[in-house]
VEXDREN-2710 file (C-alpha; in Angstrom, 1 decimal):
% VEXDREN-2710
k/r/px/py/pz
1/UNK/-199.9/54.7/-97.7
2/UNK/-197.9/57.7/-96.8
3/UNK/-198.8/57.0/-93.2
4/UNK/-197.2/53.6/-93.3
5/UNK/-193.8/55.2/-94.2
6/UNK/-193.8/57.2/-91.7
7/UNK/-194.6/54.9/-88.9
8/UNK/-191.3/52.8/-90.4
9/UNK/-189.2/56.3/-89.9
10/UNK/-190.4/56.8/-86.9
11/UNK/-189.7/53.6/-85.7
12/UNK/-186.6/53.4/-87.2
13/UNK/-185.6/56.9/-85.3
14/UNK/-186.4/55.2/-81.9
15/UNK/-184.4/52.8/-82.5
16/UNK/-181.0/54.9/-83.4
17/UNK/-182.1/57.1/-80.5
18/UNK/-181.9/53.9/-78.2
19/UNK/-179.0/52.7/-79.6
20/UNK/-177.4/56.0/-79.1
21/UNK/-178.4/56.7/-75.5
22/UNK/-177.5/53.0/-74.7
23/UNK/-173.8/53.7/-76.4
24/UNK/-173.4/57.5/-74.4
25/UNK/-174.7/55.8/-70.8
26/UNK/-171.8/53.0/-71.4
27/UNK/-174.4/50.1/-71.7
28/UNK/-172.1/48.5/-74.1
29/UNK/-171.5/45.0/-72.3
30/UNK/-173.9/42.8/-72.6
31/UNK/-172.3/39.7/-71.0
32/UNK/-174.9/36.6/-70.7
33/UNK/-172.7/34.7/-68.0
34/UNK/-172.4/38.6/-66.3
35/UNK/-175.8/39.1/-66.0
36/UNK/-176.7/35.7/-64.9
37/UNK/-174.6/36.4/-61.6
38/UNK/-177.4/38.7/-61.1
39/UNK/-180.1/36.8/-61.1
40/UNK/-182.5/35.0/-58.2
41/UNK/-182.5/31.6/-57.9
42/UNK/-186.2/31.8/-58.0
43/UNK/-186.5/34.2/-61.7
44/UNK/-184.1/31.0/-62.9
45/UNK/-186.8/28.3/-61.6
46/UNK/-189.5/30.4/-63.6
47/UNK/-187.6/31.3/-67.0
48/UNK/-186.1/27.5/-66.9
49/UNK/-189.4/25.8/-66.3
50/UNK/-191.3/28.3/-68.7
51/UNK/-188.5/27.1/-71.5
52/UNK/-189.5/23.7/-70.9
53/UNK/-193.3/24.0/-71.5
54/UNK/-192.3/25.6/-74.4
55/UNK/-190.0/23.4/-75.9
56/UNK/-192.4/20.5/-74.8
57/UNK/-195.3/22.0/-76.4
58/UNK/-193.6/22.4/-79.5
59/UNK/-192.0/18.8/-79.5
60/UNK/-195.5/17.4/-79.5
61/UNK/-197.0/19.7/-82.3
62/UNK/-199.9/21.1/-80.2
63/UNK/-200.8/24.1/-78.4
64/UNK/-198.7/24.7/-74.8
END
């Protein structure tokens, strides 16, 4: 039991010392229309098509 609670601090610590090098290094904007100037034509193909299978899959109720 004890080692359950300390997988949840520890986990929890990772993610305040993420946070905190994210906030020292300036990553602090996190701009969708930004970062979409960034990406290829070809990544926006793949991530728009793999939406769709998804969202068709789960329009018809069964597996993708």
């Amino acid at each position: 039991m004890w080692w359950l609670v300390v997988f949840i601090v520890v986990m929890i610590g990772i993610g305040l010392l993420v946070d905190w090098w994210h906030k020292k290094h300036g990553i602090t904007d996190f701009n969708p229309s930004q970062n979409a100037k960034h990406v290829s034509e070809s990544e926006r193909i793949y991530a728009e098509t793999y939406l769709d299978t998804i969202k068709n899959g789960n329009d018809t109720g069964g597996p993708l």
